[in-house]
FIVO-460961 format. One record per residue: residue number from 1; x, y, z of N, C-alpha, C, CB in turn. Coordinates in nm, 3 decimals. Glycine has a CB too. Layout:
N
pos,n_xx,n_yy,n_zz,ca_xx,ca_yy,ca_zz,c_xx,c_yy,c_zz,cb_xx,cb_yy,cb_zz
NUM,X,Y,Z,X,Y,Z,X,Y,Z,X,Y,Z
...
//
This chain:
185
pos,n_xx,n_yy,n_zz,ca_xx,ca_yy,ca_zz,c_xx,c_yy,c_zz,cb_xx,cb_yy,cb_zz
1,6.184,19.723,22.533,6.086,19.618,22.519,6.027,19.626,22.379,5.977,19.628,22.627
2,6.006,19.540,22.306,5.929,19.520,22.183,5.806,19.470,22.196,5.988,19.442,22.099
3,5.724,19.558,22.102,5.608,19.537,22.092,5.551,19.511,21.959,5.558,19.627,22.148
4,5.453,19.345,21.961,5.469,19.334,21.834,5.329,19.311,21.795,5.568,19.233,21.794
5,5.249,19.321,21.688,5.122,19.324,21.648,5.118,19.216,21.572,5.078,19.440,21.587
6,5.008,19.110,21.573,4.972,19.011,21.441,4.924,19.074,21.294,4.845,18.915,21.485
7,4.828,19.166,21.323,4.790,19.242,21.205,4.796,19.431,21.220,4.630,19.185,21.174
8,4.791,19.446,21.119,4.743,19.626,21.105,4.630,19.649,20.980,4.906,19.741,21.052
9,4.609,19.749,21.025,4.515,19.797,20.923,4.646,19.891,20.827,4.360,19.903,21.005
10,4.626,19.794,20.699,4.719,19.906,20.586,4.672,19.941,20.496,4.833,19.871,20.521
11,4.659,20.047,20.452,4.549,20.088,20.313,4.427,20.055,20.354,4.570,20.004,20.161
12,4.377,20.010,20.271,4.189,19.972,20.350,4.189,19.821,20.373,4.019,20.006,20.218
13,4.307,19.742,20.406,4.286,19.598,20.408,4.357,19.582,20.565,4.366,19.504,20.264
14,4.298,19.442,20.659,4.394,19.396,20.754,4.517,19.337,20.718,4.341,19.314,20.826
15,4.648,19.348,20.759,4.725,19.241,20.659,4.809,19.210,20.787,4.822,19.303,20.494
16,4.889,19.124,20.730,5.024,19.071,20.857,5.151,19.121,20.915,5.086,18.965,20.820
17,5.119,19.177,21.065,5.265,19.288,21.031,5.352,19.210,21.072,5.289,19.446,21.112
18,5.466,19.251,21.028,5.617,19.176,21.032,5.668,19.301,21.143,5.726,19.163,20.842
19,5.642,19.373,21.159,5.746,19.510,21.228,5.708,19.455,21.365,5.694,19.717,21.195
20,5.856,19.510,21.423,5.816,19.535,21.603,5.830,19.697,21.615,5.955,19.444,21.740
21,5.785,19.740,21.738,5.834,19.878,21.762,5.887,19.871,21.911,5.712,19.994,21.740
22,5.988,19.878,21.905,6.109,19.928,22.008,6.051,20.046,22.090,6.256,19.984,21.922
23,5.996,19.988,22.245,5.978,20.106,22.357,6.062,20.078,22.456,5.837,20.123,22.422
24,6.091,20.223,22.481,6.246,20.221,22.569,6.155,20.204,22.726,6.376,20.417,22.549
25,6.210,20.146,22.822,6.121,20.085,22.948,6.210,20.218,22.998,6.138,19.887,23.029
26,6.140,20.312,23.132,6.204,20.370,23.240,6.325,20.383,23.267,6.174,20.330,23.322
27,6.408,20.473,23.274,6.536,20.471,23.282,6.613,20.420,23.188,6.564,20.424,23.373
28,6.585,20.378,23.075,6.679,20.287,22.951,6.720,20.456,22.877,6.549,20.132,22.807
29,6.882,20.445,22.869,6.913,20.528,22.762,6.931,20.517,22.637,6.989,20.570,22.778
30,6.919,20.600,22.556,6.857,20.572,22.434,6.974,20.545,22.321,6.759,20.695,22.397
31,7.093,20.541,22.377,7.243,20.599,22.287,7.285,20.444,22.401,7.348,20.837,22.322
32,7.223,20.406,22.467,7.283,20.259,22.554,7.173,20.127,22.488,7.255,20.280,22.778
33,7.064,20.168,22.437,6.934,20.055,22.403,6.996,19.952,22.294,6.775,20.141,22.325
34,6.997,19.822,22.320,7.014,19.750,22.214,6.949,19.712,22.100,7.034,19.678,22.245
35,6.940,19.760,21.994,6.833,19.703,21.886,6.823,19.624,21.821,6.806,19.747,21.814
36,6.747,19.517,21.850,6.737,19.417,21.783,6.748,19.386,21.638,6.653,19.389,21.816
37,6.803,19.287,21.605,6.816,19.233,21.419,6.636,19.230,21.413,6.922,19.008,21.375
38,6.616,19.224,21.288,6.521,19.212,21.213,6.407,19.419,21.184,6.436,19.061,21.310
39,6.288,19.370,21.170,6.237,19.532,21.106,6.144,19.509,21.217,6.162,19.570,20.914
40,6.256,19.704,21.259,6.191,19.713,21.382,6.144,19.825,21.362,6.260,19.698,21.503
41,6.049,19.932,21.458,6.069,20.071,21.423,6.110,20.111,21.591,5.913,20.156,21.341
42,6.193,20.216,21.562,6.277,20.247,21.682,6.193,20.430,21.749,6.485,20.257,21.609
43,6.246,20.460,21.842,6.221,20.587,21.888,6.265,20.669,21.859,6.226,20.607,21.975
44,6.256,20.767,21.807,6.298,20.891,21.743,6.444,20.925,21.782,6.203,21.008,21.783
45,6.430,20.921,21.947,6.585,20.935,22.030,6.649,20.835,22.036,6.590,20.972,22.169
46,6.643,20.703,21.987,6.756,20.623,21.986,6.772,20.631,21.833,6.742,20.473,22.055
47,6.716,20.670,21.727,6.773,20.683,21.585,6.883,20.827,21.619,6.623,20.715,21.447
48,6.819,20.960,21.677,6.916,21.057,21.697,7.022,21.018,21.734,6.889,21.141,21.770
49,7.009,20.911,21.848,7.131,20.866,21.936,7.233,20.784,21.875,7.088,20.791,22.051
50,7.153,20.704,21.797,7.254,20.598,21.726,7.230,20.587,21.575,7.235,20.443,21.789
51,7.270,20.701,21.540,7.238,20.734,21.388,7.341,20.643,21.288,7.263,20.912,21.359
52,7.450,20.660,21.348,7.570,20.641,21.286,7.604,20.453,21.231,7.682,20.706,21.407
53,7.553,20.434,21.369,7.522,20.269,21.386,7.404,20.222,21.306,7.486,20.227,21.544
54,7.285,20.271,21.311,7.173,20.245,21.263,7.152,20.276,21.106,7.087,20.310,21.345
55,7.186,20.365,21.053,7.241,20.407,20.927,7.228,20.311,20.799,7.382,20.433,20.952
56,7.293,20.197,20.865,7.327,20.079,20.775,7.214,19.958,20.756,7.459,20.014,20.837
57,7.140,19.980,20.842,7.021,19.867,20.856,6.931,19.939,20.717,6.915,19.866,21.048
58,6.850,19.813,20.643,6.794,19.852,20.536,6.672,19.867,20.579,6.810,19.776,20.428
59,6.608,19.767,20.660,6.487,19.757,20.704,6.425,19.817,20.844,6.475,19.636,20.699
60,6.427,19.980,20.851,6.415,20.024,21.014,6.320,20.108,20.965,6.553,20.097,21.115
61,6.250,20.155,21.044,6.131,20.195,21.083,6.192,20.340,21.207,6.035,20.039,21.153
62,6.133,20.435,21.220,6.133,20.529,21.337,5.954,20.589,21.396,6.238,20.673,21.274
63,5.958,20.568,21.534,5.850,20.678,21.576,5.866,20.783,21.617,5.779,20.655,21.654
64,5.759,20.872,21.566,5.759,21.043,21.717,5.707,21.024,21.763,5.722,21.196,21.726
65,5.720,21.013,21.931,5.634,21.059,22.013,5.557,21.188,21.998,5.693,21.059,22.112
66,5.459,21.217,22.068,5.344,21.334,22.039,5.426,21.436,22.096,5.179,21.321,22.117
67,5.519,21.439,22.172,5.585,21.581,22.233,5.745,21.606,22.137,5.625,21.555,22.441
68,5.734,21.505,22.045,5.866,21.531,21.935,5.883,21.613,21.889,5.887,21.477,21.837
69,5.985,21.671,21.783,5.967,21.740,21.680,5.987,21.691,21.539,6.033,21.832,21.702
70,5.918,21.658,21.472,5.944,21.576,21.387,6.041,21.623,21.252,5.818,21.531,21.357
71,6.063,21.765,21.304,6.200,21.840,21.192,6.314,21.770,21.168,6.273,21.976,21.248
72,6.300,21.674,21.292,6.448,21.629,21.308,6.513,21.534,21.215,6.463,21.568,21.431
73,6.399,21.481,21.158,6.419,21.364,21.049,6.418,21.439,20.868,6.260,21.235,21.077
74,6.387,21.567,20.892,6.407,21.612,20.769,6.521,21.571,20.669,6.411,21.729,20.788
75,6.481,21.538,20.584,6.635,21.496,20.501,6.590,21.374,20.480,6.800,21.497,20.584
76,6.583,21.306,20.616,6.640,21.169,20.583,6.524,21.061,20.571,6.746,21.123,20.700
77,6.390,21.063,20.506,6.294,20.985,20.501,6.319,20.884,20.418,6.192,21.043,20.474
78,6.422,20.895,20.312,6.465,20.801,20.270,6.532,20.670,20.317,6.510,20.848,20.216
79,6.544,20.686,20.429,6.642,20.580,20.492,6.493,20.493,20.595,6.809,20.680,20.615
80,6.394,20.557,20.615,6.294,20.467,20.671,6.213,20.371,20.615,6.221,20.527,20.721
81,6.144,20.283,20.604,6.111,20.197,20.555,5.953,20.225,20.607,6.196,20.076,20.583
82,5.921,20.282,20.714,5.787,20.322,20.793,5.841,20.438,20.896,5.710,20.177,20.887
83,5.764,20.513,20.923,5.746,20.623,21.019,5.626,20.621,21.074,5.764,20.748,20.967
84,5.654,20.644,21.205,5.512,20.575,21.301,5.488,20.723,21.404,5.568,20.385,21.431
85,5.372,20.727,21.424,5.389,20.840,21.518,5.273,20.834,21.626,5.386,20.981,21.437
86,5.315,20.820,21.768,5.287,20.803,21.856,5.161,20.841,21.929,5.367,20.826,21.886
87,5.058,20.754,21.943,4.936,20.821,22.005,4.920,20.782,22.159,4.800,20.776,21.922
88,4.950,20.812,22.277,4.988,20.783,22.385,4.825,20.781,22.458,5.108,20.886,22.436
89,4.749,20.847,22.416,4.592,20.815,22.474,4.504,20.859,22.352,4.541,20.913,22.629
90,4.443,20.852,22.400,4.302,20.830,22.252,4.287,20.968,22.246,4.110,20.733,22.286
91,4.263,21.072,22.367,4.241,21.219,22.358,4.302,21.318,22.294,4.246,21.260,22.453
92,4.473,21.245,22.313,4.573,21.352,22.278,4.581,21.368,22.102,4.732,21.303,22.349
93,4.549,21.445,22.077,4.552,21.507,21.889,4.662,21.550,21.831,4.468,21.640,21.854
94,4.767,21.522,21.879,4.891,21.616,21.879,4.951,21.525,21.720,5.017,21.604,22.065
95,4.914,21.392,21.742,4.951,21.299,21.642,4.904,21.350,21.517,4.898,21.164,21.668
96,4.792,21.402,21.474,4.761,21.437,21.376,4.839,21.580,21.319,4.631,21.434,21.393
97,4.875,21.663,21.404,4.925,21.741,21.318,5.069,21.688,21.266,4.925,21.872,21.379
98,5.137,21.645,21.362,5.250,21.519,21.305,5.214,21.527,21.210,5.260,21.370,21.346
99,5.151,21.371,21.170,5.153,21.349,21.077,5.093,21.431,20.907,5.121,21.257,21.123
100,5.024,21.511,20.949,4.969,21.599,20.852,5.134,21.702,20.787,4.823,21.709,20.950
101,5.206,21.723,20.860,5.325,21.787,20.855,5.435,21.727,20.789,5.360,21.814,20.970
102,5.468,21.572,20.845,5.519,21.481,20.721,5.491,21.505,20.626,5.496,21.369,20.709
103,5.370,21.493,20.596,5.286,21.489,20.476,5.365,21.590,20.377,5.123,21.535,20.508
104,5.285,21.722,20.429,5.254,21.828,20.351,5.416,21.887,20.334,5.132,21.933,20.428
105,5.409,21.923,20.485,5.565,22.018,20.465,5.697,21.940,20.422,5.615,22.092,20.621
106,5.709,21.851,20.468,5.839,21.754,20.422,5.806,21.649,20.329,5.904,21.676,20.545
107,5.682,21.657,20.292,5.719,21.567,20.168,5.697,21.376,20.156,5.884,21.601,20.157
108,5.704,21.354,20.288,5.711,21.208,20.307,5.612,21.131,20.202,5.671,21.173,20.461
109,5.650,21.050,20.125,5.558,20.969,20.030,5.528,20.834,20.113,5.637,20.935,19.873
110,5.589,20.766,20.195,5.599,20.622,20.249,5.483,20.601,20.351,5.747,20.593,20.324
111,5.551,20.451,20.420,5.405,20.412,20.506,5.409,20.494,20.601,5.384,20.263,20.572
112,5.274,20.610,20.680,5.318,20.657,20.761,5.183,20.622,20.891,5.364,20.800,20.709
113,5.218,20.553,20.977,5.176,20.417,21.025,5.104,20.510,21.173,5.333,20.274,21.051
114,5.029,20.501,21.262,4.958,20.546,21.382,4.988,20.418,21.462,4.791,20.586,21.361
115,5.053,20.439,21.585,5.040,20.329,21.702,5.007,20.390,21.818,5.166,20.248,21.732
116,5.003,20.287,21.875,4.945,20.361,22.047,4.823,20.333,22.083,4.933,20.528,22.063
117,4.763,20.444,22.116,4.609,20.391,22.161,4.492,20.452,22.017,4.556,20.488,22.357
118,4.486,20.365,21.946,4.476,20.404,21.789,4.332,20.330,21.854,4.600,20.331,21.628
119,4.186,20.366,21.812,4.064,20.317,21.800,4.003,20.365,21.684,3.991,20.342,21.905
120,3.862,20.252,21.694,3.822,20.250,21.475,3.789,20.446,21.499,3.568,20.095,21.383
121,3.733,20.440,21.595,3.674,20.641,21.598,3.750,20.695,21.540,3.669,20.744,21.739
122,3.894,20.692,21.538,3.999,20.770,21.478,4.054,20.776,21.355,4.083,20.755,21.532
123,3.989,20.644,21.292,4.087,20.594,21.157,4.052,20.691,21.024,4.045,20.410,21.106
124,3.903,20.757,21.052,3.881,20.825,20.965,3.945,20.922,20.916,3.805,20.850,20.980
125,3.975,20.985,21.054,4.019,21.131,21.046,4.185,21.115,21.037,3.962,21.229,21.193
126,4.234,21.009,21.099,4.366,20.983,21.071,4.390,20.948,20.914,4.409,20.871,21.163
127,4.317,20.887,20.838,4.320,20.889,20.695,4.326,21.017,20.645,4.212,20.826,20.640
128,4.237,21.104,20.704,4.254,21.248,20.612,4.344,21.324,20.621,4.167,21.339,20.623
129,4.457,21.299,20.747,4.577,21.377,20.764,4.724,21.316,20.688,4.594,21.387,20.922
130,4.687,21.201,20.603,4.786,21.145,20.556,4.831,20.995,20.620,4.879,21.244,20.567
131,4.717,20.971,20.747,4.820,20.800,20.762,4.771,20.716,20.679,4.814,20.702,20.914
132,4.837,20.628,20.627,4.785,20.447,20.548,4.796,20.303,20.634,4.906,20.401,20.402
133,4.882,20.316,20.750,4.859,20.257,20.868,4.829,20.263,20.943,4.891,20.230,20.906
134,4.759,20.133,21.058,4.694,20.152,21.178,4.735,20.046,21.251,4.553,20.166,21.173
135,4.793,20.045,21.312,4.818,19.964,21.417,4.731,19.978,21.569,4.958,19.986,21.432
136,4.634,19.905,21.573,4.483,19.956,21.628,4.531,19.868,21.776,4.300,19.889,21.517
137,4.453,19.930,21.901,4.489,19.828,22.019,4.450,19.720,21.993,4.442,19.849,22.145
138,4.526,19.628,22.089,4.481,19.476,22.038,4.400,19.474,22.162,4.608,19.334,22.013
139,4.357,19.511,22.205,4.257,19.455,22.329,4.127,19.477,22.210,4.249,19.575,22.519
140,4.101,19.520,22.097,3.990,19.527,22.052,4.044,19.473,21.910,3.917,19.668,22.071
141,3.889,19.439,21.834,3.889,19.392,21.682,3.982,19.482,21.618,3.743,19.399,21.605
142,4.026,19.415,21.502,4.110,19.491,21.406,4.015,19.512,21.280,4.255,19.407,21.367
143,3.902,19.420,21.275,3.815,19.396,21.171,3.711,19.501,21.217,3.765,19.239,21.155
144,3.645,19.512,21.305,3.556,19.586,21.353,3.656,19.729,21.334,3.500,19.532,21.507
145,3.730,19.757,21.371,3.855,19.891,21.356,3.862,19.958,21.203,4.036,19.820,21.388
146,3.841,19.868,21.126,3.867,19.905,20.987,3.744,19.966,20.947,3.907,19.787,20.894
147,3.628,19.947,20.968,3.508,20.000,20.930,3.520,20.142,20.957,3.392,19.936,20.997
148,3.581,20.214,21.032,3.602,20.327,21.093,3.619,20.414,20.962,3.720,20.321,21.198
149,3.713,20.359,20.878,3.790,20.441,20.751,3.683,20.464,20.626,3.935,20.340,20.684
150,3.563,20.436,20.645,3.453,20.439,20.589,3.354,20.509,20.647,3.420,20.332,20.569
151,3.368,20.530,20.747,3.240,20.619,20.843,3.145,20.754,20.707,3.364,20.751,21.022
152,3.241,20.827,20.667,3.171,20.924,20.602,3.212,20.896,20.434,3.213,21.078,20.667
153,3.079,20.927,20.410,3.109,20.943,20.255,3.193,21.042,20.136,3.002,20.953,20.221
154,3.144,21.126,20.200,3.187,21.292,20.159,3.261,21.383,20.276,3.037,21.384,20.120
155,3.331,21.454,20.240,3.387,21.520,20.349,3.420,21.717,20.309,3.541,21.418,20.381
156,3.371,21.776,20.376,3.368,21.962,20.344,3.525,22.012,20.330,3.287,22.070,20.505
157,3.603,21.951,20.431,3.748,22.059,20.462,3.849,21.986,20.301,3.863,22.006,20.692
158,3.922,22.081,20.313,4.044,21.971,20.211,4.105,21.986,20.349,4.160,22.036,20.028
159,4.266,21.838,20.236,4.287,21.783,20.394,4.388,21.726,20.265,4.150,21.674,20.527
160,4.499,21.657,20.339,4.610,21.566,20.252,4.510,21.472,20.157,4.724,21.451,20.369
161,4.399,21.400,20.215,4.369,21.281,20.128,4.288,21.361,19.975,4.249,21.155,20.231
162,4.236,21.532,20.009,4.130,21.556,19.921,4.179,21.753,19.942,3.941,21.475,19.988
163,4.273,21.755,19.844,4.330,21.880,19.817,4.220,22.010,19.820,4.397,21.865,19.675
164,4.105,21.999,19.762,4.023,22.060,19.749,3.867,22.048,19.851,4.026,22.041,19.627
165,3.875,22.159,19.897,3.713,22.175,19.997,3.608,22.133,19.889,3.663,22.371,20.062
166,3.504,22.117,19.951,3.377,22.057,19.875,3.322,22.155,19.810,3.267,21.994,19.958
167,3.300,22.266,19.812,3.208,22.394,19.740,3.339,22.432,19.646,3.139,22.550,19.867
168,3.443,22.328,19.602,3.525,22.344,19.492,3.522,22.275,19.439,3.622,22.362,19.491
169,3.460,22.075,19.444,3.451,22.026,19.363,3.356,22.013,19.306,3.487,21.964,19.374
170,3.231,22.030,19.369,3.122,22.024,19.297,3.049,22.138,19.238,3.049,21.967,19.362
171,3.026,22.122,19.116,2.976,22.221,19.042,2.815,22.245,19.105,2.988,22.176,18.880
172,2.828,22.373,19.043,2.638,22.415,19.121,2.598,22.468,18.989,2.608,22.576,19.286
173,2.471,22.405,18.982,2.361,22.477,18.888,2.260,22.581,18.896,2.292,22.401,18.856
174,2.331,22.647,18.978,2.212,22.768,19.003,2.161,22.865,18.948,2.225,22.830,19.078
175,2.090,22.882,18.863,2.054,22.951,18.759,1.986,23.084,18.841,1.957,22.860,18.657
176,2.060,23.203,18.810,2.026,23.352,18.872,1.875,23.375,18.823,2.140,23.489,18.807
177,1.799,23.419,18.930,1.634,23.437,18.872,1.665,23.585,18.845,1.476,23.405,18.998
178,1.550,23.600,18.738,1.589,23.733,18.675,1.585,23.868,18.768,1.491,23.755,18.555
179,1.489,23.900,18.834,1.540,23.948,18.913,1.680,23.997,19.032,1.482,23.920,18.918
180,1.746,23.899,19.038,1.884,23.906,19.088,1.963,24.002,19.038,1.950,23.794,19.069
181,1.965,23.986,18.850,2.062,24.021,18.784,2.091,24.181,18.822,2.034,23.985,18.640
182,2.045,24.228,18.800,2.078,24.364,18.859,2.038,24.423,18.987,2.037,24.448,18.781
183,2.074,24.314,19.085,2.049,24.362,19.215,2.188,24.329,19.324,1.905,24.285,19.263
184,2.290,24.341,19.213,2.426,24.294,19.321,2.419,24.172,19.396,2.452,24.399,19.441
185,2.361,24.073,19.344,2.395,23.958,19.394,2.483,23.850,19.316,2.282,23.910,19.428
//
């Protein structure tokens, strides 16, 4: 079944998505699923499954589900056009280290997109692990959703978006009172 969105949140703007994402219904095998012409993003196990076939399409897209391994695509990020990775309920966090792992350990430079049960609560923190897309539920605003990516001004941890913790970028002026100086502090 395809599932298709009017807008996403990309970068800090709403814009118009063109992608579907390919969910395999109950019992559909994944090396039997037909994939539709046009830019789709597919399931991790029907790209494994039908690599050979799929290969040739310029415009494809893949997701991980949260119980994936996303090693599996090592190598080949070049051949995606988007990588999407699967948030199956709002609770489950598993998505973020995903995607933080694209990021960091393999390298991925491209769109790397959040679907599922994506809400504005999340967009923040999903920004700091490396996503630039949001494909937010449509039962709610997409406009109201985007404000999310703004929630905080400043942020303490480093993280993909901000290499460096905060008590590293900002300089301190603390001038030692004389006393200190020779008291091992």
């Amino acid at each position: 079944m395809l599932e298709a969105h009017k807008e996403i949140i990309k970068g800090r703007e709403v814009v118009a998505d063109d992608w579907s994402v390919l969910r395999l219904a109950e019992g559909d095998a994944p090396e039997a699923v037909a994939v539709p012409e046009g830019k789709v993003i597919v399931p991790l196990t029907v790209w494994l499954a039908q690599k050979d076939s799929l290969s040739a399409r310029a415009e494809l897209g893949v997701w991980i589900a949260a119980d994936e391994r996303f090693e599996a695509l090592k190598g080949e990020f070049d051949r995606f056009a988007v990588i999407a990775v699967d948030f199956p309920k709002f609770s489950d966090g598993r998505g973020y280290s995903i995607a933080y792992n694209v990021r960091k350990r393999l390298g991925f430079a491209g769109e790397l997109r959040a679907i599922g049960d994506v809400l504005r609560d999340q967009l923040f923190s999903m920004s700091r692990v490396g996503f630039n897309a949001y494909a937010t539920r449509q039962d709610r605003s997409i406009h109201d959703a985007l404000k999310g990516l703004t929630v905080f001004s400043e942020t303490y941890q480093a993280s993909v978006d901000q290499p460096l913790p905060l008590f590293r970028r900002k300089e301190r002026d603390v001038p030692l009172a004389h006393s200190d100086v020779g008291a091992g502090i």
